[in-house]
Gaussian input, Z-matrix of N, CA and C with variables (Angstrom, degrees):
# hf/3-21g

backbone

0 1
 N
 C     1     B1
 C     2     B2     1     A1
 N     3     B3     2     A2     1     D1
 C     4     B4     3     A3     2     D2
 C     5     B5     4     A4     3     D3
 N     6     B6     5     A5     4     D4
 C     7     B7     6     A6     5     D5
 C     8     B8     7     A7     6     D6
 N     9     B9     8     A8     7     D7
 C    10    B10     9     A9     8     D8
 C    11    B11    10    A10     9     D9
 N    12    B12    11    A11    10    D10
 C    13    B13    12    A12    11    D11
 C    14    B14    13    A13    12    D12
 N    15    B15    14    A14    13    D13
 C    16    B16    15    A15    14    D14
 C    17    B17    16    A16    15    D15
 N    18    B18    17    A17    16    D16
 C    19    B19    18    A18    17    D17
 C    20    B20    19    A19    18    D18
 N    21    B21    20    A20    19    D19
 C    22    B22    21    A21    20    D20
 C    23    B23    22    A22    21    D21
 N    24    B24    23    A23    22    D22
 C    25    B25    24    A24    23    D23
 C    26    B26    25    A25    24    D24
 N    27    B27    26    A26    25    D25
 C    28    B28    27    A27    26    D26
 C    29    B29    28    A28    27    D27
 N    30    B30    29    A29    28    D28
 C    31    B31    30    A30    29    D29
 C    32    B32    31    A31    30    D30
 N    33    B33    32    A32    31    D31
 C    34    B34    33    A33    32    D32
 C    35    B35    34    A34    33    D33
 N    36    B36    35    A35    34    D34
 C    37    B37    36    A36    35    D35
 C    38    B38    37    A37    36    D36
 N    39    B39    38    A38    37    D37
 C    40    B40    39    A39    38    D38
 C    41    B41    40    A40    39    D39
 N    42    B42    41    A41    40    D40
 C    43    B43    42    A42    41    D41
 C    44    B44    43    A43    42    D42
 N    45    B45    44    A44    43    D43
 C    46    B46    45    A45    44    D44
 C    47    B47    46    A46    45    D45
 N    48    B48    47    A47    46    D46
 C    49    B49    48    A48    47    D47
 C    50    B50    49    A49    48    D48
 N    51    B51    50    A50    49    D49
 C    52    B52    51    A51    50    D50
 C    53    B53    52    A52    51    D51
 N    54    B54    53    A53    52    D52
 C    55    B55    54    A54    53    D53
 C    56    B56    55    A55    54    D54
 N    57    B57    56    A56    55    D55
 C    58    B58    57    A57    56    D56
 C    59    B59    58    A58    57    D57
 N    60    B60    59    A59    58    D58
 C    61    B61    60    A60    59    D59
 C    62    B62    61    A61    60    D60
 N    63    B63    62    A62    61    D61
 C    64    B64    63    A63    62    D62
 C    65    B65    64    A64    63    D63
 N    66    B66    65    A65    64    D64
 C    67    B67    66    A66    65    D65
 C    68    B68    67    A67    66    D66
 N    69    B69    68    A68    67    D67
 C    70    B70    69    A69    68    D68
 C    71    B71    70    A70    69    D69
 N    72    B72    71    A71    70    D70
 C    73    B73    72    A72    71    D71
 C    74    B74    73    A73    72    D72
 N    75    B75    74    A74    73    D73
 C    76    B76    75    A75    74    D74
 C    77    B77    76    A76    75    D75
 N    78    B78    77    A77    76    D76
 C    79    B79    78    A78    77    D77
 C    80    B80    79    A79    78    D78
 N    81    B81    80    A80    79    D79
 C    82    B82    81    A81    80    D80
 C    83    B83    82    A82    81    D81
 N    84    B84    83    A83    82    D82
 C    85    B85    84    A84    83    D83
 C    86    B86    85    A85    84    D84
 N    87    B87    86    A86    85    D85
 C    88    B88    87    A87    86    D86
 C    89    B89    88    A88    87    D87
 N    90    B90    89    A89    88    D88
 C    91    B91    90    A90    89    D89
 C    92    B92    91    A91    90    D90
 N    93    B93    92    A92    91    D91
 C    94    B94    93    A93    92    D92
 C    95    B95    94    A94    93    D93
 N    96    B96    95    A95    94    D94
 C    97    B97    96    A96    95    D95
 C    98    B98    97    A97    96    D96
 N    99    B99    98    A98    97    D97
 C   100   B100    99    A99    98    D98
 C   101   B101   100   A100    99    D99
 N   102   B102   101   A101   100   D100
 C   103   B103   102   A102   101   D101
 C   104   B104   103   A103   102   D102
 N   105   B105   104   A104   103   D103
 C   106   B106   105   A105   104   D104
 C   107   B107   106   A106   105   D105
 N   108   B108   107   A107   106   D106
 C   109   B109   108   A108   107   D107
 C   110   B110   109   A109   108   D108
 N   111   B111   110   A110   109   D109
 C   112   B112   111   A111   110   D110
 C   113   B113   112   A112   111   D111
 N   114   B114   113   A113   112   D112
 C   115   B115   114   A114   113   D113
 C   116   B116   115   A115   114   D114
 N   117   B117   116   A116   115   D115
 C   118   B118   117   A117   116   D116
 C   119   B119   118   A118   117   D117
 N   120   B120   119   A119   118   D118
 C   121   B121   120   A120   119   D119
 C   122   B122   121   A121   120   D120
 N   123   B123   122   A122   121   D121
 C   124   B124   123   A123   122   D122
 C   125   B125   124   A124   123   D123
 N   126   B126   125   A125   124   D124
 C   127   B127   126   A126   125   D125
 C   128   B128   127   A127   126   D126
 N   129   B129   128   A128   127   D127
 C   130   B130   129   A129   128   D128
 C   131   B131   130   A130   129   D129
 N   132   B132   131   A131   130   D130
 C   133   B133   132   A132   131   D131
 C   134   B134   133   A133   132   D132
 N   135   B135   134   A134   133   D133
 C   136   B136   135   A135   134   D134
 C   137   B137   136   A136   135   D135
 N   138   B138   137   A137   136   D136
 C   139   B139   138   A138   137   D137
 C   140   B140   139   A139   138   D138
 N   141   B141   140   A140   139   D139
 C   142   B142   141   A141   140   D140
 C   143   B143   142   A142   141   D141
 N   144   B144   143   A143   142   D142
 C   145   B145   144   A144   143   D143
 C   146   B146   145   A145   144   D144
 N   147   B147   146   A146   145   D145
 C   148   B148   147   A147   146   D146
 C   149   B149   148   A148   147   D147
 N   150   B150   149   A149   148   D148
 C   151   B151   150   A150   149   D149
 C   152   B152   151   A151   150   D150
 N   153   B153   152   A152   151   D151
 C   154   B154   153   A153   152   D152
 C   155   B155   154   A154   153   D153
 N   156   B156   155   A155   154   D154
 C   157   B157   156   A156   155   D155
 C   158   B158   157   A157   156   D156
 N   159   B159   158   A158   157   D157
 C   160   B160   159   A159   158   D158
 C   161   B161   160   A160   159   D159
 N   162   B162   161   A161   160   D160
 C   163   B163   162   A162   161   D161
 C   164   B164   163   A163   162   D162
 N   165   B165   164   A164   163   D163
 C   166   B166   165   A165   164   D164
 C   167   B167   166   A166   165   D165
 N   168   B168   167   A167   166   D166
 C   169   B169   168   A168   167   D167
 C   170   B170   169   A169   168   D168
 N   171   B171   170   A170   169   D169
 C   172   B172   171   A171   170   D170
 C   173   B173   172   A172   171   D171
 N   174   B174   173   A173   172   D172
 C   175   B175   174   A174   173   D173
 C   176   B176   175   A175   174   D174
 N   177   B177   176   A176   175   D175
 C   178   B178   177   A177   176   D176
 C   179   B179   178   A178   177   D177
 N   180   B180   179   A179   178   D178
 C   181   B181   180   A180   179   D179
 C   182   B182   181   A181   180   D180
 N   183   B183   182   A182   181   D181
 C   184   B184   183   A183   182   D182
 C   185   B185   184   A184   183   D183
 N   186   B186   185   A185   184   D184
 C   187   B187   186   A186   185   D185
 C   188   B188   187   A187   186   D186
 N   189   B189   188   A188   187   D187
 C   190   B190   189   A189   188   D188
 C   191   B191   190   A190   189   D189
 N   192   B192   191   A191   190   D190
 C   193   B193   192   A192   191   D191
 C   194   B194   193   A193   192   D192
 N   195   B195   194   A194   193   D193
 C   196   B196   195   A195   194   D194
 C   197   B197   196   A196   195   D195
 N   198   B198   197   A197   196   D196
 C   199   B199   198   A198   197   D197
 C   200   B200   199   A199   198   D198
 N   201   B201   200   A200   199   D199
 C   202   B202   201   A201   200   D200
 C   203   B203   202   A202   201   D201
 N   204   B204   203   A203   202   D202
 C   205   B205   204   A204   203   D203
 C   206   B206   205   A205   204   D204
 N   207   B207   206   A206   205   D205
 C   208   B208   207   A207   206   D206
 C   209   B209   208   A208   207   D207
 N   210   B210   209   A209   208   D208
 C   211   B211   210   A210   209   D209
 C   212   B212   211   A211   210   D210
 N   213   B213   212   A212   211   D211
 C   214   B214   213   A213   212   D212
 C   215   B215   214   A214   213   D213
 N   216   B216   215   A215   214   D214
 C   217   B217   216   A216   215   D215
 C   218   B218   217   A217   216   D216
 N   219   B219   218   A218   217   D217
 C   220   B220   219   A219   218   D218
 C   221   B221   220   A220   219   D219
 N   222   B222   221   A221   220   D220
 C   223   B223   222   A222   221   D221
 C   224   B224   223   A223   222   D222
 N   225   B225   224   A224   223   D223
 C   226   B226   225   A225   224   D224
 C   227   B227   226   A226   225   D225
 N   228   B228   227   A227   226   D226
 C   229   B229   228   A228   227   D227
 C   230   B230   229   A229   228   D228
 N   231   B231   230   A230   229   D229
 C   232   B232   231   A231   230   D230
 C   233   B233   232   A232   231   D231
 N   234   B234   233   A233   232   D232
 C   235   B235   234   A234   233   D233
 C   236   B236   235   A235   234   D234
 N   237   B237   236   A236   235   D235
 C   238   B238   237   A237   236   D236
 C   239   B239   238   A238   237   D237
 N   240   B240   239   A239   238   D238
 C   241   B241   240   A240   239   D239
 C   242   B242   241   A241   240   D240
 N   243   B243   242   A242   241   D241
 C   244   B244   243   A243   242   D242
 C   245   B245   244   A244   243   D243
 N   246   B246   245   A245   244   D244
 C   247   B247   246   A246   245   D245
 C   248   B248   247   A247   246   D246
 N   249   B249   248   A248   247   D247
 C   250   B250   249   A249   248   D248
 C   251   B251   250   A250   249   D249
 N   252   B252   251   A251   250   D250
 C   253   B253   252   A252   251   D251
 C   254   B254   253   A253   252   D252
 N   255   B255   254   A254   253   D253
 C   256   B256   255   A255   254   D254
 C   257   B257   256   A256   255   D255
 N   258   B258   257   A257   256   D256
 C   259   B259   258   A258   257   D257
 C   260   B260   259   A259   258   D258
 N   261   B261   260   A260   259   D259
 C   262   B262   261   A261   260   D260
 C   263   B263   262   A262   261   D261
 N   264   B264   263   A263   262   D262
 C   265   B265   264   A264   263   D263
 C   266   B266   265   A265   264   D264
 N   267   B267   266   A266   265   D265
 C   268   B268   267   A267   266   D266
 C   269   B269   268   A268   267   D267
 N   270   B270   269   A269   268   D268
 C   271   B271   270   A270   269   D269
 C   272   B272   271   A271   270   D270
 N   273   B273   272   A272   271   D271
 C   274   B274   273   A273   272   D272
 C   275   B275   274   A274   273   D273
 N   276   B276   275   A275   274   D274
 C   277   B277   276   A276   275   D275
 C   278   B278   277   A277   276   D276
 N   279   B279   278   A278   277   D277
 C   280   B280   279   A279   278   D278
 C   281   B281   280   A280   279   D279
 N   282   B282   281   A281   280   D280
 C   283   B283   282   A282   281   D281
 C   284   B284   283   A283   282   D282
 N   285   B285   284   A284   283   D283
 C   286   B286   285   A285   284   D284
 C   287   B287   286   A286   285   D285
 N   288   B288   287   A287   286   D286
 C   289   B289   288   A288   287   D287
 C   290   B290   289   A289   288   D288
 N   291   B291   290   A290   289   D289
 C   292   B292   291   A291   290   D290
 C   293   B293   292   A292   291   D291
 N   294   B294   293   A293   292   D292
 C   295   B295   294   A294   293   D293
 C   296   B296   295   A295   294   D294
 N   297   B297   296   A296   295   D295
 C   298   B298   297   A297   296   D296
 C   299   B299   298   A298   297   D297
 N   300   B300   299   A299   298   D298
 C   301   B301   300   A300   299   D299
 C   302   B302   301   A301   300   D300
 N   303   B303   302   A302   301   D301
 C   304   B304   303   A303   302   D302
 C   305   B305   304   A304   303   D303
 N   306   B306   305   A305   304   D304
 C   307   B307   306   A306   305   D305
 C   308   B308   307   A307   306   D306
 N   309   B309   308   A308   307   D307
 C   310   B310   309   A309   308   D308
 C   311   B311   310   A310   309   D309
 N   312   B312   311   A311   310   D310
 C   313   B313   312   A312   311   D311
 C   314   B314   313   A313   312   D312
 N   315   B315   314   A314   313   D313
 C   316   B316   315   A315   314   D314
 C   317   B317   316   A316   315   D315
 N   318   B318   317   A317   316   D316
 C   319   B319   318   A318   317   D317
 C   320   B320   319   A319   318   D318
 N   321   B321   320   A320   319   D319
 C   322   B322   321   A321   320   D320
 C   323   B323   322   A322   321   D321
 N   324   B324   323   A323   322   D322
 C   325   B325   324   A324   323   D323
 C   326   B326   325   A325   324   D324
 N   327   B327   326   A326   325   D325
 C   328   B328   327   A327   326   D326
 C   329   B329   328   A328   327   D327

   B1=1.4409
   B2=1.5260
   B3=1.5157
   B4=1.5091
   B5=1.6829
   B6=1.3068
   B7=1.4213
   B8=1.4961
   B9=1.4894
   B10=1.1657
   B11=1.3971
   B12=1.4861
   B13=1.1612
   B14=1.4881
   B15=1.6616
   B16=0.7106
   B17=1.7647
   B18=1.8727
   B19=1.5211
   B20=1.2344
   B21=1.3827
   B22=1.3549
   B23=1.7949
   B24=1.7009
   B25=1.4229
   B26=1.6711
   B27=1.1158
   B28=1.3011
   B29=2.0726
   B30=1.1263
   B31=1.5201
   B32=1.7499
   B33=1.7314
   B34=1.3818
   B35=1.5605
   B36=1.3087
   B37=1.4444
   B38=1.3347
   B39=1.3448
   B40=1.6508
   B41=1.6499
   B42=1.3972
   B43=1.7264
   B44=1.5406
   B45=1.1293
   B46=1.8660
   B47=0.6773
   B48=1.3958
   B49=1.4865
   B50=1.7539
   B51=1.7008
   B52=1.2788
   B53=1.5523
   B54=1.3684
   B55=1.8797
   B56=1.8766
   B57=1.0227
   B58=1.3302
   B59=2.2034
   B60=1.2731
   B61=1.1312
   B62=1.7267
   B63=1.8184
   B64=1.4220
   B65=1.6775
   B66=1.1636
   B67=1.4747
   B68=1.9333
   B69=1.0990
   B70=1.5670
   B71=1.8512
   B72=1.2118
   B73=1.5186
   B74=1.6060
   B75=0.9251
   B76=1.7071
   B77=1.5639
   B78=1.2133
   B79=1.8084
   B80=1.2923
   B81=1.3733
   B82=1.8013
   B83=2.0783
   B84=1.7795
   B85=1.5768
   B86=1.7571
   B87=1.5216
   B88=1.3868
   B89=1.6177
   B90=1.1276
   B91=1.6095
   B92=2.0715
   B93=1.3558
   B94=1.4792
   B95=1.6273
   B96=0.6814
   B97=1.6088
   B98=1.3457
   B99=0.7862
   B100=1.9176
   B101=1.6736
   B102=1.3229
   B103=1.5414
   B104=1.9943
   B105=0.9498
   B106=1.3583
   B107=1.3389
   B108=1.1800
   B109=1.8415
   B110=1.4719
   B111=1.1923
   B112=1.5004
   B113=1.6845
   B114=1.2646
   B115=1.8534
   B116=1.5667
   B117=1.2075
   B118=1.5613
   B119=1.4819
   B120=1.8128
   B121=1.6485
   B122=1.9035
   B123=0.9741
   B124=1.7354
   B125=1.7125
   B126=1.2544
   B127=1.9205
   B128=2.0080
   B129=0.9469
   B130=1.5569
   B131=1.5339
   B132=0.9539
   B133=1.6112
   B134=1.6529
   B135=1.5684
   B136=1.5255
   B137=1.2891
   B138=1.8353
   B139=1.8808
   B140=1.0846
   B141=1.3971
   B142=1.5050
   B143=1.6352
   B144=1.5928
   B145=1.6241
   B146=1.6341
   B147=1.6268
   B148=1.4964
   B149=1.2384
   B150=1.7173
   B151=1.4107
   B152=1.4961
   B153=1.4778
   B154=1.4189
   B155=1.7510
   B156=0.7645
   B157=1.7832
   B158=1.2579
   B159=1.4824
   B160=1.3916
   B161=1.4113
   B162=1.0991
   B163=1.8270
   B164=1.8040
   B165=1.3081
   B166=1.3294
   B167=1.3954
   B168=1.5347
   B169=1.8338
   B170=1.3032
   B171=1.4419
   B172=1.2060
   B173=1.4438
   B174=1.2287
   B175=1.4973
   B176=1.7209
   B177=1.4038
   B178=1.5970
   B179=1.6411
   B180=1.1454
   B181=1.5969
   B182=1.0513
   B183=1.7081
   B184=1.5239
   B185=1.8063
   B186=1.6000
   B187=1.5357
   B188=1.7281
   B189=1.5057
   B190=1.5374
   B191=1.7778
   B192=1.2640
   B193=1.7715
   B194=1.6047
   B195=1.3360
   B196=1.6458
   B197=1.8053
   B198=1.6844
   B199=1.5068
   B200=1.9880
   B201=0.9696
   B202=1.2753
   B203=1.4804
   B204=1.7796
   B205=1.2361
   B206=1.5995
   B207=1.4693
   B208=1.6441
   B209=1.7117
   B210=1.5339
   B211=1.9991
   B212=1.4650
   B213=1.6421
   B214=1.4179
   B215=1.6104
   B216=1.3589
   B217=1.5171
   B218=2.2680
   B219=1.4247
   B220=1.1635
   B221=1.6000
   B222=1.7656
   B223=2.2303
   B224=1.4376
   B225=0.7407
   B226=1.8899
   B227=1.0512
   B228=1.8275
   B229=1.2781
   B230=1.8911
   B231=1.0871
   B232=1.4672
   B233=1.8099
   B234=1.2528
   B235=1.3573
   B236=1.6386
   B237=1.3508
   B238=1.4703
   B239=1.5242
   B240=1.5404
   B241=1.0576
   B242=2.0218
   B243=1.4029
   B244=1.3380
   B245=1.0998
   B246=1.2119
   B247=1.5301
   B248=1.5950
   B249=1.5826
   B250=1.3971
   B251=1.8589
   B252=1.5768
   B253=1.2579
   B254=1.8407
   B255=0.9481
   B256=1.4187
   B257=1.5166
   B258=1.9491
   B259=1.5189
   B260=1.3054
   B261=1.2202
   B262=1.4479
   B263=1.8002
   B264=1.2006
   B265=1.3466
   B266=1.7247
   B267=1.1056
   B268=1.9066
   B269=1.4577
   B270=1.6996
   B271=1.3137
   B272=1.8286
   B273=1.6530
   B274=1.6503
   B275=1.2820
   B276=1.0606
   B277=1.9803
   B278=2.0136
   B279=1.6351
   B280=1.0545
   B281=1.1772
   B282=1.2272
   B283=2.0321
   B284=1.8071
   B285=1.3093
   B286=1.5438
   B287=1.3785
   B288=1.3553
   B289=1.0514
   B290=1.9607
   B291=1.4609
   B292=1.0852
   B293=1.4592
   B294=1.3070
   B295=1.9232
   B296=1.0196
   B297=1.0379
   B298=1.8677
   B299=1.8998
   B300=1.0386
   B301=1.8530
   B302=1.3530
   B303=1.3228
   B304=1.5457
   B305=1.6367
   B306=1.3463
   B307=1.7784
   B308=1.4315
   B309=1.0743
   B310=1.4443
   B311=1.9865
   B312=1.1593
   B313=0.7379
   B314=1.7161
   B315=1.1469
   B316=1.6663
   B317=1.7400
   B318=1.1819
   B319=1.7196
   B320=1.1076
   B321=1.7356
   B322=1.3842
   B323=1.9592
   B324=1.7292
   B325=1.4725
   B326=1.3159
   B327=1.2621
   B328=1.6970
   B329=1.6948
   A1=107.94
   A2=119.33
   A3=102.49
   A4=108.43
   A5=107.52
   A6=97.05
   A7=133.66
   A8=115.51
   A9=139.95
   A10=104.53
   A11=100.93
   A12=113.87
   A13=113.47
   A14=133.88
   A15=135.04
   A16=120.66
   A17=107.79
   A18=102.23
   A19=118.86
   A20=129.01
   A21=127.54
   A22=115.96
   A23=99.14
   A24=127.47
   A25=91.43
   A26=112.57
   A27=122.70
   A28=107.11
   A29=102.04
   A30=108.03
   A31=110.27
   A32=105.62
   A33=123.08
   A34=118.05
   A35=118.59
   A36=108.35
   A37=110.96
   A38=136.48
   A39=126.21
   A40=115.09
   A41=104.35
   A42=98.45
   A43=132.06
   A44=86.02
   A45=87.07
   A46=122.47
   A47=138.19
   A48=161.01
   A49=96.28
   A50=105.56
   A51=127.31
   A52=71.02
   A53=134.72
   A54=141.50
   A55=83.75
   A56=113.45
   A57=127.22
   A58=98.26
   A59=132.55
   A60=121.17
   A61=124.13
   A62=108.09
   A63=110.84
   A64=82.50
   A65=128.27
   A66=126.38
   A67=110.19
   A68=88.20
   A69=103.03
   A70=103.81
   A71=101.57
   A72=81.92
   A73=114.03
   A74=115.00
   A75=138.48
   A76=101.57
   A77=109.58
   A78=124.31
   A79=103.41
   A80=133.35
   A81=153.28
   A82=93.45
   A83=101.48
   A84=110.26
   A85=97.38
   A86=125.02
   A87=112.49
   A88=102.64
   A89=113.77
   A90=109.88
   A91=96.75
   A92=99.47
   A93=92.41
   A94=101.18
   A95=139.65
   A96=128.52
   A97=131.34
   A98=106.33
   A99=99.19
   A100=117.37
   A101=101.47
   A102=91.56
   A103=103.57
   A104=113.93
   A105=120.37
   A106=118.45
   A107=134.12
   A108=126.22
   A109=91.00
   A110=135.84
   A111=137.20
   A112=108.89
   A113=99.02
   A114=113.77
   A115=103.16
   A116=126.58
   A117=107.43
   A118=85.88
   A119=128.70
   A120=132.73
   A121=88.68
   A122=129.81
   A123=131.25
   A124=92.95
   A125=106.70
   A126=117.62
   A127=82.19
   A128=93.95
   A129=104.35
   A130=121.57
   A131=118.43
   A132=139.56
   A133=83.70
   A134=121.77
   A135=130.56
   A136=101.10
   A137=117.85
   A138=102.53
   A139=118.29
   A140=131.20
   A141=114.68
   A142=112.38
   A143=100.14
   A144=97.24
   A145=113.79
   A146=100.13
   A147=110.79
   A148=117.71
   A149=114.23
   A150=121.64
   A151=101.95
   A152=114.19
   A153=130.25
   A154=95.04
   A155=97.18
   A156=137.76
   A157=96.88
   A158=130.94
   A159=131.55
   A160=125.62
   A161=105.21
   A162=98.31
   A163=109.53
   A164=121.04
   A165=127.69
   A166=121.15
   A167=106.76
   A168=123.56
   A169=111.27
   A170=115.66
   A171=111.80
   A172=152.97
   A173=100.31
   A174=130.70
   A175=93.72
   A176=110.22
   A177=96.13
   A178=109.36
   A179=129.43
   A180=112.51
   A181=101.64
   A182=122.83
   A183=137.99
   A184=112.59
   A185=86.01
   A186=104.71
   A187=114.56
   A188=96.19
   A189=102.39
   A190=111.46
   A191=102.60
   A192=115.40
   A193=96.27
   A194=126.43
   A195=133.69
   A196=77.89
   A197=128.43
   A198=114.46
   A199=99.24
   A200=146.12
   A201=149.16
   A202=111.85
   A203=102.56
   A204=134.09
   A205=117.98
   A206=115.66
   A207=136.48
   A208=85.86
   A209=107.62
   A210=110.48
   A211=105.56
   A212=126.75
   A213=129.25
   A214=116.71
   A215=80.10
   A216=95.25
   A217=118.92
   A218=91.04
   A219=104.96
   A220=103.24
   A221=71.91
   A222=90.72
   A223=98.36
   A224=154.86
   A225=163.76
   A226=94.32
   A227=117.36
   A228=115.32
   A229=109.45
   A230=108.70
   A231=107.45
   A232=109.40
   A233=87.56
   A234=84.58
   A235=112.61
   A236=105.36
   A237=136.76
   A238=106.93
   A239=115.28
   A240=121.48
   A241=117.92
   A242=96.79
   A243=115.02
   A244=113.16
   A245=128.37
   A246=156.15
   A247=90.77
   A248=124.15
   A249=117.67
   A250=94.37
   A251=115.90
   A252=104.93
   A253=139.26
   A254=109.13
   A255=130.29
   A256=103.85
   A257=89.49
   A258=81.43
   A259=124.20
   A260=130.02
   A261=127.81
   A262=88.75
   A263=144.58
   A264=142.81
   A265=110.20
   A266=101.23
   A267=116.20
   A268=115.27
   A269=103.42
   A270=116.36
   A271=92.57
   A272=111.90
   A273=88.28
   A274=97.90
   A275=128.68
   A276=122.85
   A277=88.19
   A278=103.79
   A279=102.53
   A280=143.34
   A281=94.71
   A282=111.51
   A283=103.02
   A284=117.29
   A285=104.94
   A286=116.36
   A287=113.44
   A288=115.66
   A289=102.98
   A290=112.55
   A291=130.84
   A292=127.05
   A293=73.25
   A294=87.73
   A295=134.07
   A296=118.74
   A297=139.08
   A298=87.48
   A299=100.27
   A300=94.60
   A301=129.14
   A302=119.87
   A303=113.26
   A304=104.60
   A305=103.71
   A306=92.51
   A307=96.02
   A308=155.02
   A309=151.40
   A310=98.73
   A311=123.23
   A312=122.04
   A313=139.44
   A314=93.27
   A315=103.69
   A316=112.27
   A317=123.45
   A318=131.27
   A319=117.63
   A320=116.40
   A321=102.24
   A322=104.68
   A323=100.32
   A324=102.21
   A325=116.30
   A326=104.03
   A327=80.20
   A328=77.50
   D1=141.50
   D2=-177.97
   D3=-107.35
   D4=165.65
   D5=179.67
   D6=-14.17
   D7=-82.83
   D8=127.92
   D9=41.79
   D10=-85.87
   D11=-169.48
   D12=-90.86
   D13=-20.90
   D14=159.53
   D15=-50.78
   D16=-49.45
   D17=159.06
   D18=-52.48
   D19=-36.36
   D20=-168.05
   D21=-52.58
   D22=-52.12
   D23=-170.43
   D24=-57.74
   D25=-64.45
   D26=-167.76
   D27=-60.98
   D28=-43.14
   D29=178.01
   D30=-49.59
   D31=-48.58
   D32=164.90
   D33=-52.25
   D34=-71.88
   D35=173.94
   D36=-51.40
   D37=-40.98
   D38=-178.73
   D39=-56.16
   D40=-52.73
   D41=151.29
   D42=-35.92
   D43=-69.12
   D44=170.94
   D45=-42.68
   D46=-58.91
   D47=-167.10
   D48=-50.82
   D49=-63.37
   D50=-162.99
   D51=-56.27
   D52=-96.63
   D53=-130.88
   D54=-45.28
   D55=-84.10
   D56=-151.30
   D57=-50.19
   D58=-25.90
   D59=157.09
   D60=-76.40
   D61=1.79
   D62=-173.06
   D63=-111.20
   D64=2.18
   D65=176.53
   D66=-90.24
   D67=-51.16
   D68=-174.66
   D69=-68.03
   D70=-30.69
   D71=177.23
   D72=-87.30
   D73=-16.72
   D74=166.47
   D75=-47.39
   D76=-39.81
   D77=-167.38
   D78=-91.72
   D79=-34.96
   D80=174.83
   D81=-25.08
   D82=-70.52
   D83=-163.19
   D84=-66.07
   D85=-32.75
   D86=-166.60
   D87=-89.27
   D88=2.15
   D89=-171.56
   D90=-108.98
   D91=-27.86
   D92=168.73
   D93=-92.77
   D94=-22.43
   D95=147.50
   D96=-55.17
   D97=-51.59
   D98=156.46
   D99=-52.87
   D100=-40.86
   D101=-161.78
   D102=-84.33
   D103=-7.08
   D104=151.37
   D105=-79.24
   D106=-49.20
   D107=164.22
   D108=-41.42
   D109=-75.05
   D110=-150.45
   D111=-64.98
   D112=-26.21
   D113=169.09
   D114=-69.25
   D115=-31.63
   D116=-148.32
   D117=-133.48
   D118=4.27
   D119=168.13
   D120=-87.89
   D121=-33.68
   D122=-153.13
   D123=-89.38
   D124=-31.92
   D125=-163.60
   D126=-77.01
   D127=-55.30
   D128=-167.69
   D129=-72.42
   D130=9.28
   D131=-170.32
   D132=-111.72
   D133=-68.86
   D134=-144.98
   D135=-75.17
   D136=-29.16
   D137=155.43
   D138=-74.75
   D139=-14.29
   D140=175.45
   D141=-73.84
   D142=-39.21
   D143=-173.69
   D144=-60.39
   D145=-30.87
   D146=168.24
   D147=-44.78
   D148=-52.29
   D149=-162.69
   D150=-67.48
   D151=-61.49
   D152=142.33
   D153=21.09
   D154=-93.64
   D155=-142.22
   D156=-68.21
   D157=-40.82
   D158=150.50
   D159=-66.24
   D160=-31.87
   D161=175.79
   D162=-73.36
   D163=-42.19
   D164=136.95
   D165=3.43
   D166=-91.37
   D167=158.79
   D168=-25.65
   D169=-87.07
   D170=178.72
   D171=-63.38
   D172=-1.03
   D173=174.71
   D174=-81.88
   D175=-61.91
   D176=178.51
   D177=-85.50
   D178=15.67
   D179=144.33
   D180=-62.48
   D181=-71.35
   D182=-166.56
   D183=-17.79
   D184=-67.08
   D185=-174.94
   D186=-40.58
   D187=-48.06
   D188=-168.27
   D189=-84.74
   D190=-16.77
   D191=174.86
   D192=-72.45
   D193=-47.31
   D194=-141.63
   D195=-94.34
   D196=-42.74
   D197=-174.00
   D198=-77.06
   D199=-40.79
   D200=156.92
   D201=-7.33
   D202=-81.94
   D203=174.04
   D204=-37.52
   D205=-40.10
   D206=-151.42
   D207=-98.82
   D208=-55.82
   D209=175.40
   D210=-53.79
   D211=-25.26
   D212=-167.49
   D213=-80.62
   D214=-49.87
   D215=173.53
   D216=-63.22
   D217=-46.02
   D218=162.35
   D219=-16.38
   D220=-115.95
   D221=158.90
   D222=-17.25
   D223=163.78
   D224=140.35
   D225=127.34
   D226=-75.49
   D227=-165.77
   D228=-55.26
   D229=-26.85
   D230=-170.30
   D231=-82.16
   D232=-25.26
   D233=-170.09
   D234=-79.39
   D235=-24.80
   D236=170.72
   D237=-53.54
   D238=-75.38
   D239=175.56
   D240=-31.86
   D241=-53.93
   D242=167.78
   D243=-31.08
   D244=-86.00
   D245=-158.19
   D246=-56.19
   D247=-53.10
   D248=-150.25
   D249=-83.49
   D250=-30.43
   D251=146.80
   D252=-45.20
   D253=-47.83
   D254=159.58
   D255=-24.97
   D256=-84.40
   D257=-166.44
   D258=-72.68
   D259=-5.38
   D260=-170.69
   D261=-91.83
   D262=-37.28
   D263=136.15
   D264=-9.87
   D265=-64.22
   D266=-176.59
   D267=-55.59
   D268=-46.76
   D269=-159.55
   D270=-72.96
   D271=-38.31
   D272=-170.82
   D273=-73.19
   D274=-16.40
   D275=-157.87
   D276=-63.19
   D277=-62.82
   D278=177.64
   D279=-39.40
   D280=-48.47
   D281=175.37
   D282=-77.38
   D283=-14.85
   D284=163.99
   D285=-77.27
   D286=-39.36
   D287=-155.65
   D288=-86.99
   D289=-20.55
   D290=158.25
   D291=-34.72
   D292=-67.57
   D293=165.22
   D294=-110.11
   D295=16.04
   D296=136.94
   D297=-53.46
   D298=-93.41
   D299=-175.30
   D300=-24.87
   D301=-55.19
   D302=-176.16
   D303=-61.06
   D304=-27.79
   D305=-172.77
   D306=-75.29
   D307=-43.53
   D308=-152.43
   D309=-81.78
   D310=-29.03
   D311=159.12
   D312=-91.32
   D313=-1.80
   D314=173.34
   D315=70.83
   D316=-5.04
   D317=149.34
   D318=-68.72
   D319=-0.22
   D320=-175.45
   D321=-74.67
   D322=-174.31
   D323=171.69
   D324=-113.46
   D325=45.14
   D326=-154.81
   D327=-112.03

């Protein structure tokens, strides 16, 4: 190869060299831009997993407040049932014993 062309070759790679180092710094602002999306996508993921992570909590408070409530009610209704047995229990005792009386006294109607 003679000079010539040896500067030439070399004139060519120095170009190149030059484009492809005016490329890479071109890439510098989009590569620190990405790595801030990926800074502030990772920040923004770790409050959701946070939020996550509380709805979690309170979902199983919920659960165990709403099974509490359902055992409470339970008890109630039963105890309810009870009672309204009771008194309808009471009411005949009464109404026997009601009219057990009027007959012993002769005001009864019967």
């Amino acid at each position: 190869m003679t000079q010539d062309g040896r500067q030439d070759r070399l004139a060519r790679i120095e170009q190149m060299l030059q484009t492809h180092a005016e490329m890479l710094n071109q890439l510098v602002p989009l590569i620190t831009q990405v790595a801030q999306i990926a800074t502030t996508t990772a920040e923004t993921a770790n409050r959701h997993d946070e939020a996550l992570a509380r709805l979690e909590k309170f979902t199983e408070q919920n659960s165990q407040a709403i099974s509490q409530l359902t055992s409470r009610i339970d008890a109630l209704t039963t105890s309810t049932d009870e009672t309204l047995r009771l008194v309808a229990d009471n009411n005949r005792e009464i109404r026997r014993i009601w009219e057990y009386l009027m007959g012993q006294n002769g005001n009864g109607r019967r």
